[in-house]
RODO-2510 file (C-alpha; in nm, 4 decimals, decimal comma):
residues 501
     n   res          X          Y          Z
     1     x     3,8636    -7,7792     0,4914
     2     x     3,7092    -8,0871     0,6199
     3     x     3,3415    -8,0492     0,7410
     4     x     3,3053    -7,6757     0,5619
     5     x     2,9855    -7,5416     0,5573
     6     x     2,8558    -7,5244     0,2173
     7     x     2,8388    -7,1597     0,2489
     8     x     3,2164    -7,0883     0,3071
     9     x     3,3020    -7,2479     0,0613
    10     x     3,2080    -6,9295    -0,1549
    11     x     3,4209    -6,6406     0,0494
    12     x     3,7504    -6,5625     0,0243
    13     x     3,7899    -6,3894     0,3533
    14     x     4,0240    -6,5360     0,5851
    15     x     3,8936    -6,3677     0,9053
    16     x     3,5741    -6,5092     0,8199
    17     x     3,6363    -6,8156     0,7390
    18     x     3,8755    -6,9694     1,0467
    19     x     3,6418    -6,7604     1,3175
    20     x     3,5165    -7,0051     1,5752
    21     x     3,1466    -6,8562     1,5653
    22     x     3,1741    -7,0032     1,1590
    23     x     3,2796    -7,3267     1,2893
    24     x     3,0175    -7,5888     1,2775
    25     x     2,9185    -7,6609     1,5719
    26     x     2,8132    -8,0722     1,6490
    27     x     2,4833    -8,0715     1,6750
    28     x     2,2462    -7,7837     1,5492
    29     x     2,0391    -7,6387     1,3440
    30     x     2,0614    -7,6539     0,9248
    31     x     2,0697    -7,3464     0,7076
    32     x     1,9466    -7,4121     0,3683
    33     x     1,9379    -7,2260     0,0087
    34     x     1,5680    -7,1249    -0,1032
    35     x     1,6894    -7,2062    -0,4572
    36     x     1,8197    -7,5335    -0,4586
    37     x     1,7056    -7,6800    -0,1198
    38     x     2,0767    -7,7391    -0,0806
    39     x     2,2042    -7,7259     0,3347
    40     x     2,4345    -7,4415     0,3353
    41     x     2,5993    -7,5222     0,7059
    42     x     2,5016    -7,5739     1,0661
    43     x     2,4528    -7,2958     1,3113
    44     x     2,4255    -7,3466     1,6897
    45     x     2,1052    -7,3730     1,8636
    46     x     2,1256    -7,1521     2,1657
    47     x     1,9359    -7,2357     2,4538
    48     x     1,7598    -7,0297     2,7646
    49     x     2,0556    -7,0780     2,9122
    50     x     2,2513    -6,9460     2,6825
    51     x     2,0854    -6,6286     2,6956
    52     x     2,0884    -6,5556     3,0128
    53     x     2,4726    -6,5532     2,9682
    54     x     2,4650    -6,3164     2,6678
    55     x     2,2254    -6,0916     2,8541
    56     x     2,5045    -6,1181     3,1847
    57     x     2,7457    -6,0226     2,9275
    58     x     2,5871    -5,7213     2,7609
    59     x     2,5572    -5,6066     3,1383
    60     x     2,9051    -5,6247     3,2019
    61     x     2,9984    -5,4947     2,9383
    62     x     2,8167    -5,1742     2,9767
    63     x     3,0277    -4,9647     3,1421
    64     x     3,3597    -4,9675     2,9498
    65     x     3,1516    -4,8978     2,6766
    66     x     2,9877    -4,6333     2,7651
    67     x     3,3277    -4,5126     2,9475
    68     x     3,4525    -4,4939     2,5739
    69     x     3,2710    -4,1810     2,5226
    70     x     3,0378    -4,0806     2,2122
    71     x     3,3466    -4,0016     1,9352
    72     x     3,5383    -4,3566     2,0205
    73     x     3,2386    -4,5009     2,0139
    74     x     3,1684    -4,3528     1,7186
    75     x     3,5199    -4,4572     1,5645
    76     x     3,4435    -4,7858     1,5911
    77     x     3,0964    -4,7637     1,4361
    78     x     3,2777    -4,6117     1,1181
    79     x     3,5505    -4,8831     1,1385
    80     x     3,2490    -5,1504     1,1536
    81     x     3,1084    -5,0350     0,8646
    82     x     3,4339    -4,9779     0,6769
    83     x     3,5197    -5,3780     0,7244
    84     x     3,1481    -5,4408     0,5638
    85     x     3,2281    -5,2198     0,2642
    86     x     3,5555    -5,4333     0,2490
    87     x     3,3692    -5,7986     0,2744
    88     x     3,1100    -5,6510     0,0549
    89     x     3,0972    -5,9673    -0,1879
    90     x     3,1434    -6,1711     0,0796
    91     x     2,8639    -6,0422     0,2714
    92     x     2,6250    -6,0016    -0,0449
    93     x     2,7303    -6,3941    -0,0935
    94     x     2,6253    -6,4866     0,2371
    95     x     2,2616    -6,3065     0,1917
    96     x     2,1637    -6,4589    -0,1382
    97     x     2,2949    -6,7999    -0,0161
    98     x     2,0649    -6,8204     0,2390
    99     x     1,8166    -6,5559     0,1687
   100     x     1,7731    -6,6284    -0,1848
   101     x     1,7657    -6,2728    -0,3318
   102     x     1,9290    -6,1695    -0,6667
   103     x     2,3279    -6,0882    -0,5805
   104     x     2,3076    -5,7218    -0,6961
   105     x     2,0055    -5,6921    -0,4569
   106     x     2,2181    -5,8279    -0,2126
   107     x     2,5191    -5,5831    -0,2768
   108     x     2,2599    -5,2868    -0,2535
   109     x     2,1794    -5,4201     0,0810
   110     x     2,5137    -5,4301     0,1922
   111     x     2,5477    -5,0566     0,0882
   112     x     2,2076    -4,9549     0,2877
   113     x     2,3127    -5,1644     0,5835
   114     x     2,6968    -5,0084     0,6266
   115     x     2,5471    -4,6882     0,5958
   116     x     2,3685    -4,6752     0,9196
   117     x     2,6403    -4,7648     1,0995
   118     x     2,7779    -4,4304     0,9689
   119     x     2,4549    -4,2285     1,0284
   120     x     2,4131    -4,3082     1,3987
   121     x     2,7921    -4,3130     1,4816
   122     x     2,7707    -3,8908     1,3818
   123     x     2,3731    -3,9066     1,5241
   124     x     2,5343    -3,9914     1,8865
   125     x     2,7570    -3,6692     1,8723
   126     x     2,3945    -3,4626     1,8198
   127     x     2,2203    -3,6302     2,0551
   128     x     2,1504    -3,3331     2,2133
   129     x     1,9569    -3,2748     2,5919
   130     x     1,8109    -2,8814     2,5935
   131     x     1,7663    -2,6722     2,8886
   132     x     1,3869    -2,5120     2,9647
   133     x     1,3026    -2,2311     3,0870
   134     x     1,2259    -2,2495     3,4306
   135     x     0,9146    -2,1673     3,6906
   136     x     1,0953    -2,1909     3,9718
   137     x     1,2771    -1,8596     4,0744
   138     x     1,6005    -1,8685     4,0477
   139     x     1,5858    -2,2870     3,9704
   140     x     1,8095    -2,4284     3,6469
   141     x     1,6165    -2,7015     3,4344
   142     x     1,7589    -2,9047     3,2099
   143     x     1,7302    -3,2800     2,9737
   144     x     2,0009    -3,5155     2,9225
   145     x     1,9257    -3,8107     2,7536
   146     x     2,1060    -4,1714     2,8978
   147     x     2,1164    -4,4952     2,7179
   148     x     1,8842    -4,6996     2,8148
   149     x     2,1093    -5,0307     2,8861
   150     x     2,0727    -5,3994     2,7779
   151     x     1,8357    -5,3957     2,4499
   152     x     1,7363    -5,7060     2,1906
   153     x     1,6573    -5,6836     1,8685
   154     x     1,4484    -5,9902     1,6570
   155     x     1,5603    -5,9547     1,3119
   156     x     1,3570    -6,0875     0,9670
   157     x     1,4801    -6,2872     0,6970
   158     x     1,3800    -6,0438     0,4394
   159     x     1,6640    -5,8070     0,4921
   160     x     1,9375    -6,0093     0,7419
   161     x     2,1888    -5,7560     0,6932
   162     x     2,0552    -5,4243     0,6892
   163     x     1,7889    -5,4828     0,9553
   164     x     2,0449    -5,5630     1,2166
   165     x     2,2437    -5,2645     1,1718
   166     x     1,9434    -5,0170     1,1477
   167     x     1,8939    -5,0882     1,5156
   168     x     2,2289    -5,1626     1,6581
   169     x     2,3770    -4,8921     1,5201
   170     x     2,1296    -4,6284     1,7000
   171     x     2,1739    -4,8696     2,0404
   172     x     2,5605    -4,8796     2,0519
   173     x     2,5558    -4,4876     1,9307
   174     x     2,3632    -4,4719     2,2228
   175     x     2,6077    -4,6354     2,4721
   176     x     2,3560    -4,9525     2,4864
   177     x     2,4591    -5,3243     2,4262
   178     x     2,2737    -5,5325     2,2576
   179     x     2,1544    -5,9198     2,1604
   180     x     2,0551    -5,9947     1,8230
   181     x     1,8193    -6,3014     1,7430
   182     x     1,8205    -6,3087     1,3736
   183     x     1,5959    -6,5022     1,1761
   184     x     1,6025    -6,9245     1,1650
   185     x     1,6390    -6,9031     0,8337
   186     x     1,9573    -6,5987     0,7292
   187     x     2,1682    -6,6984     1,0548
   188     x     2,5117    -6,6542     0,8711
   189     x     2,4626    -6,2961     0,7532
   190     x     2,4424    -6,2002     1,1599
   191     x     2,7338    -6,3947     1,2344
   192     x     2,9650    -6,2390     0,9640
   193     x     2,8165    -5,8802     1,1347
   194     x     2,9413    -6,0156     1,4673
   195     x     3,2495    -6,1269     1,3363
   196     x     3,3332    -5,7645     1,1742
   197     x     3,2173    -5,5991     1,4822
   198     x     3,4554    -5,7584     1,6940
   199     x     3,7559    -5,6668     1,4400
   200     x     3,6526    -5,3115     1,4478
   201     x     3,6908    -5,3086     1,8156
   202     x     3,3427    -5,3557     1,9527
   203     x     3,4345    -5,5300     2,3232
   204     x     3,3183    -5,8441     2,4051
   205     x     2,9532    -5,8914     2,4948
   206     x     2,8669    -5,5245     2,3411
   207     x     2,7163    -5,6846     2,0413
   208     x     2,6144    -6,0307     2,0221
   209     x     2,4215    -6,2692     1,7956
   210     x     2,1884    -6,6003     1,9158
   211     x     2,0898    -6,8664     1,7044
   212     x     1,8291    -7,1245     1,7494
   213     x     1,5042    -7,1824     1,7926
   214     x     1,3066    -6,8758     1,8649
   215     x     1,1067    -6,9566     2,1812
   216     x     1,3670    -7,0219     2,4540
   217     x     1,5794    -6,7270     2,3360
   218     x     1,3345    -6,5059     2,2519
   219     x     1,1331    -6,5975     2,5710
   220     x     1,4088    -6,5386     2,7572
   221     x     1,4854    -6,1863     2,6208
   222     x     1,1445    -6,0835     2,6936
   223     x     1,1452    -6,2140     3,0779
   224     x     1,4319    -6,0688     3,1405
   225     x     1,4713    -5,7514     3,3515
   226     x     1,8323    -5,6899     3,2966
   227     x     1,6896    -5,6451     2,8953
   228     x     1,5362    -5,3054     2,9132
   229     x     1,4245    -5,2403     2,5211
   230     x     1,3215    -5,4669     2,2365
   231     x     1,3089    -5,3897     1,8680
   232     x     1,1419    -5,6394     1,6148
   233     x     1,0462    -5,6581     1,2605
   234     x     0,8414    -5,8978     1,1667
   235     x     0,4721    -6,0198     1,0808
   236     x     0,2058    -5,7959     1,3488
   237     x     0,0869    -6,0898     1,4895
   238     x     0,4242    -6,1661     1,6209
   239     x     0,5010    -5,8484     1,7200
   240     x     0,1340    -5,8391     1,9433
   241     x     0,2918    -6,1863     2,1329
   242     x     0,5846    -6,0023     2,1718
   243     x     0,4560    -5,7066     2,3092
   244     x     0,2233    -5,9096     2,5381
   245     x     0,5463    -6,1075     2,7004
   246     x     0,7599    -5,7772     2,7302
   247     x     0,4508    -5,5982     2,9305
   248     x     0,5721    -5,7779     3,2852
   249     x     0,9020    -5,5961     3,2969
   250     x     0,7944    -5,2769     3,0880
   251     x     1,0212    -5,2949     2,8065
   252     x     1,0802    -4,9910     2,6121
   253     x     0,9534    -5,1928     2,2238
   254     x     1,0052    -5,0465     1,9051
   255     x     0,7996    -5,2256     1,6087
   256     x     0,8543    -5,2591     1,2021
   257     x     0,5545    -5,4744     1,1319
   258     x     0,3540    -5,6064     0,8770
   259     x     0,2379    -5,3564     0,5517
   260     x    -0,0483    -5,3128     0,2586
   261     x     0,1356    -5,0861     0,0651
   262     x    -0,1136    -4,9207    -0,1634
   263     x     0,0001    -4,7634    -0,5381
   264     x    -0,2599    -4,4575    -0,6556
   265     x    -0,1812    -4,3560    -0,9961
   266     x    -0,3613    -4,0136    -1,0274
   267     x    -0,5161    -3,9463    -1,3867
   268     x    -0,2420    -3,6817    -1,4850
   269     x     0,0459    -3,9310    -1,3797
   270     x     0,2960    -3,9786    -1,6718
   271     x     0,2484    -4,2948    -1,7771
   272     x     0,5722    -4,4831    -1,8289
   273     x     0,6671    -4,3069    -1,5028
   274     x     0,4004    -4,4684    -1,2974
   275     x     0,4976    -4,8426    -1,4492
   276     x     0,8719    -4,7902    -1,3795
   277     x     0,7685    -4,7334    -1,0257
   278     x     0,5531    -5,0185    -0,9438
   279     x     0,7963    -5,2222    -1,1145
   280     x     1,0614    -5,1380    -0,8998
   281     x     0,8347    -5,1118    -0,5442
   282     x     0,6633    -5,4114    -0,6273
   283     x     0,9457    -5,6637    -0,7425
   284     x     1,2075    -5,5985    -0,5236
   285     x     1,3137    -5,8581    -0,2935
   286     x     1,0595    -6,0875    -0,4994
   287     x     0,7660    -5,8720    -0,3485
   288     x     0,9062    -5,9803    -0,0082
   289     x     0,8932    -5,6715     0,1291
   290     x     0,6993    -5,5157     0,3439
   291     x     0,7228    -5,2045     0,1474
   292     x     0,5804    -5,3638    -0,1280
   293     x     0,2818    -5,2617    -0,3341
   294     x    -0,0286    -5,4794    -0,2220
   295     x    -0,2966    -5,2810    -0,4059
   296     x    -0,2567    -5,1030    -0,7128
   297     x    -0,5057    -4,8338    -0,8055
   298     x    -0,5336    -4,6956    -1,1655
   299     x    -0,7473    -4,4352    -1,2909
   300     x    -0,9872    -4,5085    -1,5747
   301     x    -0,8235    -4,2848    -1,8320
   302     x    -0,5367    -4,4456    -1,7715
   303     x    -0,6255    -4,8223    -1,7147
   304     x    -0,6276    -4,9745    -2,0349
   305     x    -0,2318    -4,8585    -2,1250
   306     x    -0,0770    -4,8887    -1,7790
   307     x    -0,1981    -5,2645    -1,7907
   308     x    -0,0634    -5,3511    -2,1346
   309     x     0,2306    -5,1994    -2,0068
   310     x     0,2751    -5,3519    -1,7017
   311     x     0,2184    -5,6724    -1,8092
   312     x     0,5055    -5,6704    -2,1050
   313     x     0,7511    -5,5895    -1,8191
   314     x     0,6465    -5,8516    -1,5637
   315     x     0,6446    -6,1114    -1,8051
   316     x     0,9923    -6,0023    -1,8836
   317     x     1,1855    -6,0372    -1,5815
   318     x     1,4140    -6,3134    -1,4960
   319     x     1,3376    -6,5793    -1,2881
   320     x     1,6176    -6,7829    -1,1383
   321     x     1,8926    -6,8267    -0,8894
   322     x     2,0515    -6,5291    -0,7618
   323     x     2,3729    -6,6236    -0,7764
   324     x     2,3851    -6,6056    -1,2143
   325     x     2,3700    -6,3156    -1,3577
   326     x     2,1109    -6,0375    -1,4456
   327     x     1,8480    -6,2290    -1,2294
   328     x     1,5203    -6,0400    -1,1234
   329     x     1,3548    -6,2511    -0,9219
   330     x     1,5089    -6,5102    -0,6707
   331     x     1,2591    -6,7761    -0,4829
   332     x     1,0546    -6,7481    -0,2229
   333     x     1,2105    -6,8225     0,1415
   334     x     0,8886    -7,0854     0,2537
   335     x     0,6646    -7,3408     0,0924
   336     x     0,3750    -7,1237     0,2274
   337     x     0,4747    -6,8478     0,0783
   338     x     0,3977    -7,0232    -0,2802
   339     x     0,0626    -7,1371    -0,1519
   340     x    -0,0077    -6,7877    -0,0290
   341     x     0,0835    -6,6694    -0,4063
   342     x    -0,1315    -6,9920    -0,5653
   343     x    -0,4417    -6,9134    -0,3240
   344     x    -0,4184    -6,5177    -0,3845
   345     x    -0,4412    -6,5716    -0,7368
   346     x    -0,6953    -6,8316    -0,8024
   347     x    -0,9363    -6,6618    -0,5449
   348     x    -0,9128    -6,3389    -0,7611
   349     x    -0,9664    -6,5279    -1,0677
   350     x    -1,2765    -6,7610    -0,9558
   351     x    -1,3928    -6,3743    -0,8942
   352     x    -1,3489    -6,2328    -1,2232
   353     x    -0,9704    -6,0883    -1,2485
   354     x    -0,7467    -6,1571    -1,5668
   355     x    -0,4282    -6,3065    -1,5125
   356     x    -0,2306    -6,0902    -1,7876
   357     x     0,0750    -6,3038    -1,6747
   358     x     0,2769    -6,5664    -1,4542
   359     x     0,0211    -6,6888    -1,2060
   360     x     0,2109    -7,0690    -1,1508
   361     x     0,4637    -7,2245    -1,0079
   362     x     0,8162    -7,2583    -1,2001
   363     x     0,8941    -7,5947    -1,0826
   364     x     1,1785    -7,6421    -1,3176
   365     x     1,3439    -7,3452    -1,1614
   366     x     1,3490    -7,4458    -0,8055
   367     x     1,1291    -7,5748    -0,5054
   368     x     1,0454    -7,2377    -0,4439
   369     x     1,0014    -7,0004    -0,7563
   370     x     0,7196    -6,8440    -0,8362
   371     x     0,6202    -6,6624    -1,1767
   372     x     0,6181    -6,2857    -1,1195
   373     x     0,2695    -6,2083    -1,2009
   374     x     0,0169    -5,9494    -1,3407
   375     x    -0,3215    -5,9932    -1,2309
   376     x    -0,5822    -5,7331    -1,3563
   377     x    -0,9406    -5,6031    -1,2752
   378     x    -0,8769    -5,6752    -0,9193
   379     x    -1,1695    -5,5447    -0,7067
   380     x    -1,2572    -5,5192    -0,3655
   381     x    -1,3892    -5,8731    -0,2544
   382     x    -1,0679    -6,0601    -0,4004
   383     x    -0,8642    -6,1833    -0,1072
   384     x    -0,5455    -5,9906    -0,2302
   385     x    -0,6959    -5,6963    -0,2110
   386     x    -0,6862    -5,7495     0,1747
   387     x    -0,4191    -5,9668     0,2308
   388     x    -0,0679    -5,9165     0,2441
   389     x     0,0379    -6,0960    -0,0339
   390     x     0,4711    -6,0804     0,0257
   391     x     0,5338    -6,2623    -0,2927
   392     x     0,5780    -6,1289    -0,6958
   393     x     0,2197    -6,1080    -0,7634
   394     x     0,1137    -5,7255    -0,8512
   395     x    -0,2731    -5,7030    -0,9008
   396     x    -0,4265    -5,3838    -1,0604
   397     x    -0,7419    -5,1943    -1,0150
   398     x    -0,9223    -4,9315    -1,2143
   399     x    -1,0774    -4,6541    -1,0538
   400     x    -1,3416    -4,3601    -1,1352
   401     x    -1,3453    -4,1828    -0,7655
   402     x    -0,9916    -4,0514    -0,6110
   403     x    -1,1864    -3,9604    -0,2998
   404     x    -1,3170    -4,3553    -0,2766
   405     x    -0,9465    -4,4684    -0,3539
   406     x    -0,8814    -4,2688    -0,0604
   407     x    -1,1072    -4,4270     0,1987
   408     x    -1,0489    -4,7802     0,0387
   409     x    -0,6521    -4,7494     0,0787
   410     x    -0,7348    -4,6867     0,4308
   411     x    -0,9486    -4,9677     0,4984
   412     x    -0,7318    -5,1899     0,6566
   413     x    -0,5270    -5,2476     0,9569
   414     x    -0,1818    -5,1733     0,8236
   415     x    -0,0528    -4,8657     0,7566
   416     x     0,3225    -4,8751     0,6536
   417     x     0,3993    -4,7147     0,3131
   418     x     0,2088    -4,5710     0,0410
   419     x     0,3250    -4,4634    -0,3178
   420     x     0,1623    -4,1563    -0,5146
   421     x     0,2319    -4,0584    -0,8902
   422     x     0,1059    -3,7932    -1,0795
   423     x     0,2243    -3,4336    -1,1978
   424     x     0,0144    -3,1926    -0,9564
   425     x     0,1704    -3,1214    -0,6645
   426     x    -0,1417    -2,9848    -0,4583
   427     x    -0,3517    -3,3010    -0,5376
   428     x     0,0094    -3,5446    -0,4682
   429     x     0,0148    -3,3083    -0,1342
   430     x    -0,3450    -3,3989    -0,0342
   431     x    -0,3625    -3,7200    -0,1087
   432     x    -0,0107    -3,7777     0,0667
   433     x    -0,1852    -3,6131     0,3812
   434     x    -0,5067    -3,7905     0,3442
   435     x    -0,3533    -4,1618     0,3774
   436     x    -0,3227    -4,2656     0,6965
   437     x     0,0567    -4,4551     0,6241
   438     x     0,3549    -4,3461     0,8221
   439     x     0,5346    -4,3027     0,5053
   440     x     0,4439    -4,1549     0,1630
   441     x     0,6788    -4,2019    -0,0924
   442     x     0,5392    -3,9244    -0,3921
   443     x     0,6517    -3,9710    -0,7597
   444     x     0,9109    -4,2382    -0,6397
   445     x     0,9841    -4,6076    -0,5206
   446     x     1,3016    -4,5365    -0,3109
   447     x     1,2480    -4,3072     0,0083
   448     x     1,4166    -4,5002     0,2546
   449     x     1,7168    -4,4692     0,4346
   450     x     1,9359    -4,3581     0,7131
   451     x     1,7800    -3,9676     0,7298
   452     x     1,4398    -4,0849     0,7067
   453     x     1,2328    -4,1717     0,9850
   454     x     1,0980    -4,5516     0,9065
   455     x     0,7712    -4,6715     1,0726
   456     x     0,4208    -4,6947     1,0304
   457     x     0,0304    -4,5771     1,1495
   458     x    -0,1935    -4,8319     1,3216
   459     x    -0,1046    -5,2150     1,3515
   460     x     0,2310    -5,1914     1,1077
   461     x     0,4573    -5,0640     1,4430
   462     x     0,5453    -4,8407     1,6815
   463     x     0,8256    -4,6529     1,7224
   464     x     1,0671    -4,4920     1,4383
   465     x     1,4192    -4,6357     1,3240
   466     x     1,6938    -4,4438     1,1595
   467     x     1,6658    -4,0618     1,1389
   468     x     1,7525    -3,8357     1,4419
   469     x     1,4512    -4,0504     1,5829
   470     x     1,5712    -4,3533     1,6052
   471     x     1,8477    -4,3256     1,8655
   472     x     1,5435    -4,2201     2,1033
   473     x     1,4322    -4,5470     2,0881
   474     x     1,7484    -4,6940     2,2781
   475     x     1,7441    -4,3890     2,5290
   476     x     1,5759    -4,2187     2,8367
   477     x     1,5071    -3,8909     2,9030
   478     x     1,6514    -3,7649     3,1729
   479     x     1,4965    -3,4621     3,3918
   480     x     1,7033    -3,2459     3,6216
   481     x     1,6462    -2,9738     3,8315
   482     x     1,9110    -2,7425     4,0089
   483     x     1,7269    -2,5631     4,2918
   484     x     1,8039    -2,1894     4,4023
   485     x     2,1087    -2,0862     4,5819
   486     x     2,0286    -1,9004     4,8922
   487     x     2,1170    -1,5371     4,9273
   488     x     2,4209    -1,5848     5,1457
   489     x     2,5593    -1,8122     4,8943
   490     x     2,5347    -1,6114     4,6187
   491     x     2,6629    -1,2856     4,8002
   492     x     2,9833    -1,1628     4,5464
   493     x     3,1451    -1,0062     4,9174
   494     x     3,4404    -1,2201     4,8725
   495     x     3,4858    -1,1796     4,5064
   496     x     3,6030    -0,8960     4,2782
   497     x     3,4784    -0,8286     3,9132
   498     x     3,8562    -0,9235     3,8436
   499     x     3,8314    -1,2119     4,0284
   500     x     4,0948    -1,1164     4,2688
   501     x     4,0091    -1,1910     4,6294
***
């Protein structure tokens, strides 16, 4: 194939690869590989315009789908995800490509992402209106709940698979349509979706992608009245703009934002326990996540072993591309990103932390690969200890107080996800209840997941995605009242108990 993207060249699915939204289009934007600065392809670079006719489409389009009914609708959703299990490779391929993390990572994602697609597709059948007791003699009250129409979701590079189908699986479940803008840099990975989406049957217009530059589209989106609900994950600060620009037509906005994910280890914690965790909550995704542990708290008894520890295993893990085999880490998505890392750590060293490992640049790696790092005797002055970090850079405190753990844990804006080890259930129960984080993950590092209701306190979002929850999001409650029938109408003088007249 003459022309091929770059990133074709590695699938072997047919459907894929001759589907006109694949096709290079003649001018656009380039897609490039964090690990080798390589262009992977060109994607087209939508314009206001454009949207306005993808948000006349999803319009249209409305009404046959929702004439469907909840079970076809929900055949479809099955058959969607079905296709992804069956492009699995493929789709992993795609995400590492552009995304950079390692290819078993990517397969994972795959997995999470297909599997709300089968979550919501049974959550629609329970989406269940109640009737209420009523005040009114002889009155009927009752709650439906209606899709709420045309929604948008702004998708993150972090996770280009699974974080489209989180929310367009609850807004199609729901009988919505919806526009997808996903990030600049992962493009491909929401194509492939749309491509699968339309071979499972999804009708035209139902489910669309835009690519591009952000500010015409997304601009658009928000101005729009026809667009009546926005999700987004992303940074806060980009969620506050985009809450700002959505107020004029009161859109119905849903927000995953930005995280300080603290780690307590409490003094009867098993040891080798706590370490496997932060390993795993920390590292994933090469700490770009915004699940990922930001602040690390380890009690005095403890200290001295968990960092010896910890350090041996981050010094171990394997830096490289994620395409070869038994990779760890993959590289960072943005030059920034590696400054961010660089400036983290020598601030907390000109401040008196030990760098037990990594701490550089791995310039003979990549453009973008940093050395997952260790960085000890962190304390509370050290701009990592209030910054997001979103890199492979783990720094660990000690601490003598739980109670001052507490309140320092809280002190900051974000409150996404928070981890808890130990063995005593009443203290793991009170100090889950005590931190103010939507989401408390106790003696573990995986708690997410279709059943669970993801979203955070404060400035890290609003709303709730997957669960029974997150269909609400994409809905309106609807309130009706059936007055009393006068006597004469409900005289029985025409009718028999047989029903004979």
């Amino acid at each position: 194939m003459t022309n091929t993207p770059h990133i074709l060249q590695h699938l072997r699915n047919a459907a894929l690869l001759d589907h006109p939204l694949f096709a290079p289009p003649q001018e656009g934007l380039d897609v490039t590989d964090p690990a080798t600065g390589v262009t992977l392809g060109t994607v087209a670079n939508k314009t206001a315009d454009d949207t306005v006719q993808a948000i006349n489409h999803a319009d249209t389009s409305l009404a046959a789908w929702q004439e469907l009914g909840t079970y076809k609708r929900a055949d479809i959703l099955h058959r969607w995800a079905d296709l992804m299990a069956e492009n699995r490779n493929d789709l992993a391929t795609i995400i590492t490509l552009e995304q950079g993390k390692p290819f078993s990572e990517s397969k994972g994602e795959i997995d999470y992402a297909l599997s709300f697609l089968h979550w919501f597709a049974e959550e629609g059948k329970r989406h269940y209106g109640e009737t209420i007791p009523s005040h009114k003699d002889g009155a009927r009250l009752l709650t439906l709940r209606q899709p709420i129409g045309v929604t948008a979701a702004i998708t993150p590079w972090n996770f280009p698979s699974a974080m489209i189908t989180r929310k367009a699986g609850a807004a199609l479940a729901a009988g919505c349509s919806m526009i997808v803008r996903p990030a600049t840099e992962t493009p491909f990975s929401a194509i492939a979706l749309q491509v699968l989406a339309e071979q499972a049957g999804i009708p035209a217009g139902v489910f669309q992608t835009l690519t591009g530059d952000p500010e015409p589209i997304v601009g658009m989106l928000t101005k729009s009245d026809t667009v009546r609900a926005l999700s987004f994950t992303g940074s806060t600060a980009i969620g506050k703009m985009l809450a700002r620009q959505s107020m004029d037509t009161l859109k119905k906005i849903s927000m995953e934002l930005g995280g300080h994910a603290p780690f307590i280890v409490l003094p009867d914690a098993d040891l080798d326990t706590a370490v496997d965790g932060v390993m795993a909550a920390k590292f994933a995704t090469s700490g770009q996540d915004c699940l990922a542990v930001n602040k690390c708290y380890v009690p005095d008894n403890l200290y001295d072993a968990f960092c010896e520890k910890v350090t041996v295993r981050v010094a171990a893990l394997k830096v490289g591309n994620g395409m070869e085999r038994g990779i760890d880490i993959g590289p960072l998505m943005h030059a920034n990103a590696m400054a961010k890392c660089e400036a983290h750590v020598s601030d907390a060293v000109a401040k008196g932390a030990r760098l037990g490992c990594g701490g550089c640049r791995l310039n003979d790696k990549g453009p973008t690969f940093f050395a997952p790092t260790a960085l000890l005797d962190v304390t509370p002055e050290m701009t990592i200890h209030l910054e997001e970090t979103f890199g492979p850079v783990l720094p660990v405190s000690r601490y003598t107080d739980l109670r001052e753990t507490i309140r320092d844990a809280n002190n900051t804006p974000y409150g996404l996800a928070a981890y808890v080890y130990g063995r005593d259930m009443a203290t793991l129960w009170q100090v889950g209840e005590h931190l103010q984080y939507g989401m408390v993950a106790m003696n573990t590092p995986s708690f997410t997941g279709p059943p669970a209701p993801f979203g955070g306190f404060k400035q890290s979002g609003l709303g709730r995605e997957g669960s029974r929850y997150g269909i609400d999001e994409y809905t309106e409650m609807k309130y009706m009242c059936l007055g009393a029938l006068s006597a004469d109408a409900l005289s029985l003088g025409t009718l028999s108990i047989n029903g004979d007249t």
